[in-house]
C-alpha positions as CSV (number, residue, x, y, z in Angstrom):
1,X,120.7,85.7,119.5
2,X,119.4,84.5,122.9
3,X,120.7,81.0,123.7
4,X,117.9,79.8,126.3
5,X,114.3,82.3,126.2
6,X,113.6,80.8,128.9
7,X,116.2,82.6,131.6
8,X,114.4,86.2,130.3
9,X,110.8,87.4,131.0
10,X,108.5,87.7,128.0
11,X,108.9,91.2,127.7
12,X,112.1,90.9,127.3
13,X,111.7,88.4,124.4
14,X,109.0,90.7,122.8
15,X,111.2,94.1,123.2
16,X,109.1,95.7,126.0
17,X,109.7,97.1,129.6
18,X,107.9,95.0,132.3
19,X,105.5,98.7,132.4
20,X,104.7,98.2,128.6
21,X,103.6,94.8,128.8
22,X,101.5,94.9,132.0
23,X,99.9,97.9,130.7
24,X,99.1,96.3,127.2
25,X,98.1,93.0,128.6
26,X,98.4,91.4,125.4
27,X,97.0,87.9,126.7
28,X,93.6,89.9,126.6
29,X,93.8,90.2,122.9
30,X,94.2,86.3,122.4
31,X,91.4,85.2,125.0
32,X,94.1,83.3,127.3
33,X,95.1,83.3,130.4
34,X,98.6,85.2,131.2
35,X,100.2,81.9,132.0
36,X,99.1,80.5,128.8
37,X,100.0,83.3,126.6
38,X,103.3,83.5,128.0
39,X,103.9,80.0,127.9
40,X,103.1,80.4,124.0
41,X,105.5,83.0,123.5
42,X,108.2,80.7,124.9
43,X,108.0,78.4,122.4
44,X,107.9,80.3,119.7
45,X,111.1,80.4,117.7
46,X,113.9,82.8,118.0
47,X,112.8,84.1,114.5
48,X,109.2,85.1,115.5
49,X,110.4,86.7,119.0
50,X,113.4,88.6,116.7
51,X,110.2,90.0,114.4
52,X,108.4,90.8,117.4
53,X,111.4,92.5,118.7
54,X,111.8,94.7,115.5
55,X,108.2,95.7,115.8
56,X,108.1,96.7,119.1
57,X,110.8,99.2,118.5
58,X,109.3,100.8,115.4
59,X,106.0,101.6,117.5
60,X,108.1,102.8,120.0
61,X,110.1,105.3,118.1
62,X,106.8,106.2,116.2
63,X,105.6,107.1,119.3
64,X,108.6,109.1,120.4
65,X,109.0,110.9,116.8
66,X,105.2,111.9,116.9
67,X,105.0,112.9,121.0
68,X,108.4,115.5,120.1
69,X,106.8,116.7,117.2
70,X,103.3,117.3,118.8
């Protein structure tokens, strides 16, 4: 578990490459500014951000699986 969140970037915490998460721009989604979304994120606790995590790397191997097989 990550002692301190605050020493990585947020897409680090949510399992992403910095590419992912520009290209996503999930603050667009919740109607806030980047600076606020990402202050959000940071105080969430290590649970949520482990969940995130575990999601992140499902879509992602869904999406590899299914661009190999295609």
């Amino acid at each position: 578990m990550i002692d301190n969140p605050r020493l990585l970037p947020v897409w680090e915490l949510l399992g992403s490459t910095r590419q992912e998460y520009a290209q996503a721009r999930p603050w667009k989604a919740t109607r806030m500014s980047r600076a606020a979304y990402e202050t959000h994120i940071l105080d969430m606790p290590h649970e949520q951000l482990a969940e995130f995590r575990l999601v992140n790397q499902a879509e992602r191997l869904v999406r590899e699986i299914f661009q190999v097989a295609g």
